[in-house]
C-alpha positions in Angstrom: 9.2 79.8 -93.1 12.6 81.3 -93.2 13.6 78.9 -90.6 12.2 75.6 -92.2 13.6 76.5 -95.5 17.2 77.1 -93.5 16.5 73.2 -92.6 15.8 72.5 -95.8 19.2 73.2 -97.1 21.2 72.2 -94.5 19.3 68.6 -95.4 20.3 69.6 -99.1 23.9 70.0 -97.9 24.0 66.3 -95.6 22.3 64.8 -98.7 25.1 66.1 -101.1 27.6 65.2 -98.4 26.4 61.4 -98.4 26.5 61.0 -102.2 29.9 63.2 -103.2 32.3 61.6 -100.1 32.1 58.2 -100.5 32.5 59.1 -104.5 35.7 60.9 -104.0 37.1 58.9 -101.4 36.4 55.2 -103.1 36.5 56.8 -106.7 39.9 54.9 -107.4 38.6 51.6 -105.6 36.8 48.7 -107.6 35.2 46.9 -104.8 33.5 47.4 -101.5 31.3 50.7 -102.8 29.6 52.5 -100.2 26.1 52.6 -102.6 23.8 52.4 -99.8 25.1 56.2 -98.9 25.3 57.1 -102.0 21.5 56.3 -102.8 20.2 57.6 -99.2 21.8 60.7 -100.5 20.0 60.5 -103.9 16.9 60.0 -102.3 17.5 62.8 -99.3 19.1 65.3 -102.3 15.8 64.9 -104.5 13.3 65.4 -101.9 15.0 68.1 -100.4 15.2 70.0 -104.0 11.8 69.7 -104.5 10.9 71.0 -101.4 13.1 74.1 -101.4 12.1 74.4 -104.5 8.4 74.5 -103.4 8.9 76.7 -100.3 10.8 79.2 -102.4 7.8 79.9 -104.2 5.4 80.3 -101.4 8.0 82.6 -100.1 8.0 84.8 -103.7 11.8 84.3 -104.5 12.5 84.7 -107.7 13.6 81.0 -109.9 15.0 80.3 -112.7 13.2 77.6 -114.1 15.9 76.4 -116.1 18.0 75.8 -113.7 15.9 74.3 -111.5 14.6 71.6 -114.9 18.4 71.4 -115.7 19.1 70.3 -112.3 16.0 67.9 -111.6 16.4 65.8 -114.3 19.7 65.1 -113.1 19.1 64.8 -110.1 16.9 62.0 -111.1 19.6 60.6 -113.0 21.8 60.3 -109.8 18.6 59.0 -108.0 18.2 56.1 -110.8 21.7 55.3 -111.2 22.1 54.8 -107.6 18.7 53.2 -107.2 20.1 50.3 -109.9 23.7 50.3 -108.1 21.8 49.4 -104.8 19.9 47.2 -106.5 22.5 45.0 -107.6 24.4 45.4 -104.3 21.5 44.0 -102.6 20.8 41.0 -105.2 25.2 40.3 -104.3 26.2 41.2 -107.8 29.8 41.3 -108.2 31.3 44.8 -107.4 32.1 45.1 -111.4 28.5 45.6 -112.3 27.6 48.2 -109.7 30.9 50.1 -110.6 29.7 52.4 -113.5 26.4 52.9 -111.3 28.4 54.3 -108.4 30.5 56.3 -110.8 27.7 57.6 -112.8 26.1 59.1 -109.4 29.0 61.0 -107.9 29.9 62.1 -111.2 26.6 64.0 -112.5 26.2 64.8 -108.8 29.8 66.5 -109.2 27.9 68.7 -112.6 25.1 69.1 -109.6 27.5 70.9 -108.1 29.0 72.9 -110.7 26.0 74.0 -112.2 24.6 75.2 -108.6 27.5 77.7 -108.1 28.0 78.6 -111.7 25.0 79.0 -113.2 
């Protein structure tokens, strides 16, 4: 179990990866947004939470529930805002209106971030 869960957050980590680089490498640009990564990071970030999440109670760690709460619902944020920005990339909306989409994901998955180490 030790193992899978091991595999869980290296998937946690690729998932983060996919969302946050694009974000801090196009964060300046206003066209041409990489949302496609961005939301098969949201989607790999969620599931992979919610599995470790599961797996770290079979294995009796102790949680704080909080947290974890804290962190889901933005986590679904991120998922939802870059669910909409793909969305409207895929319907060929200008790259204005999937701008604040993009921006919204990295962002709250930056306060992902923070609140992981922090809290």
């Amino acid at each position: 179990m030790e193992t899978l869960y091991s595999f869980l957050v290296v998937g946690h980590f690729i998932g983060l990866a996919a969302i946050v680089g694009p974000f801090l490498v196009q964060m300046r640009r206003n066209e041409n947004f990489a949302i496609a990564a961005v939301f098969g990071g949201a989607i790999t970030q969620l599931a992979t939470g919610i599995l470790l999440t599961g797996l770290a109670e079979g294995l009796d760690r102790d949680l704080d529930y909080a947290k974890i709460t804290t962190k889901l619902v933005i986590a679904l944020v991120v998922f939802v805002a870059a669910l909409l920005g793909w969305l409207r990339a895929r319907k060929g909306s200008n790259d204005r209106s999937i701008k604040p989409f993009f921006h919204a994901a990295g962002g709250l998955a930056l306060v992902n971030i923070i609140l992981a180490v922090f809290w």
